[in-house]
C-alpha positions in Angstrom: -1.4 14.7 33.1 -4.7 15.4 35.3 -4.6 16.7 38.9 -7.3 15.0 41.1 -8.3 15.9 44.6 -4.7 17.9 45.0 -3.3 14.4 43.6 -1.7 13.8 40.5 -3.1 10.4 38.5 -1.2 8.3 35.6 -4.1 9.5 32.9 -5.6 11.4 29.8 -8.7 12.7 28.7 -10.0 11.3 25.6 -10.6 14.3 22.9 -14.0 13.1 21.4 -15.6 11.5 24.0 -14.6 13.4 27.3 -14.1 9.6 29.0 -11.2 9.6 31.9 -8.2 7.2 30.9 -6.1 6.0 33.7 -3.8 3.5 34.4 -4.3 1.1 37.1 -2.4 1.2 40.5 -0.8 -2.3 40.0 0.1 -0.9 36.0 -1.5 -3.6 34.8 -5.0 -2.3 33.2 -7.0 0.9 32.1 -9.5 2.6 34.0 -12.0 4.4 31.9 -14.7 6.7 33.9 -17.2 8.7 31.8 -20.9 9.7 31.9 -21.9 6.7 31.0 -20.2 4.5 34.0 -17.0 3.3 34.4 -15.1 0.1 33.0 -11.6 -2.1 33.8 -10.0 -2.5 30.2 -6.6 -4.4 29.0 -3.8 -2.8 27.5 -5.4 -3.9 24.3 -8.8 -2.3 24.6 -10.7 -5.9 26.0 -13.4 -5.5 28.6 -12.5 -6.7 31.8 -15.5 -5.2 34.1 -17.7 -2.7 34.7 -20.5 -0.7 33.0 -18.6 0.3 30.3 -18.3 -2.5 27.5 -15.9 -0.4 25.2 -13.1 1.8 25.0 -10.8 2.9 22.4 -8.4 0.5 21.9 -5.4 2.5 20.6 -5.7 5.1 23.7 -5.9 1.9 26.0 -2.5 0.8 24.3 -0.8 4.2 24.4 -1.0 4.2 28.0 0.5 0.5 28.2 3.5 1.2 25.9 6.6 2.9 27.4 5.9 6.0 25.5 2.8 6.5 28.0 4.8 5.0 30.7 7.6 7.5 30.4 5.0 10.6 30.2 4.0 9.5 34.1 6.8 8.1 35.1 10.6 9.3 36.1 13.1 7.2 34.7 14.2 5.4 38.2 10.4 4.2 38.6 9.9 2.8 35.3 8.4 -0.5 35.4 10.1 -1.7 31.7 13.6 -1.0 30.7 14.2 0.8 27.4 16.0 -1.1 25.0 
């Protein structure tokens, strides 16, 4: 988990490239920021705005699945059940 401004946000840094990835307020995107800009992204890695046009897929989908979901959330704020 990253600590930002005193804060704590829903997010990892990505190992190779150094981009931010962070889930959305609402839960229901990925925000990527990085030198290059920043970009809106689906759980599957598709653009949905910004500068950036790309963004790695499986990281995108990590944070989407309930295994990133638990890592940032308790269990009485989980959006999902568990099966």
């Amino acid at each position: 988990m990253i600590i930002r401004n005193g804060g704590t946000m829903r997010g990892i840094k990505h190992p190779i490239t150094h981009e931010i990835y962070e889930v959305s307020d609402d839960a229901t995107n990925v925000i990527v920021n990085g030198k290059a800009g920043s970009g809106v992204f689906t759980f599957g890695g598709e653009w949905v705005s910004g500068d950036l046009k790309s963004a790695d897929e499986h990281l995108c989908g990590w944070l989407g699945s309930e295994r990133g979901e638990n890592r940032f959330r308790d269990a009485e704020n989980r959006t999902r059940k568990l099966s």
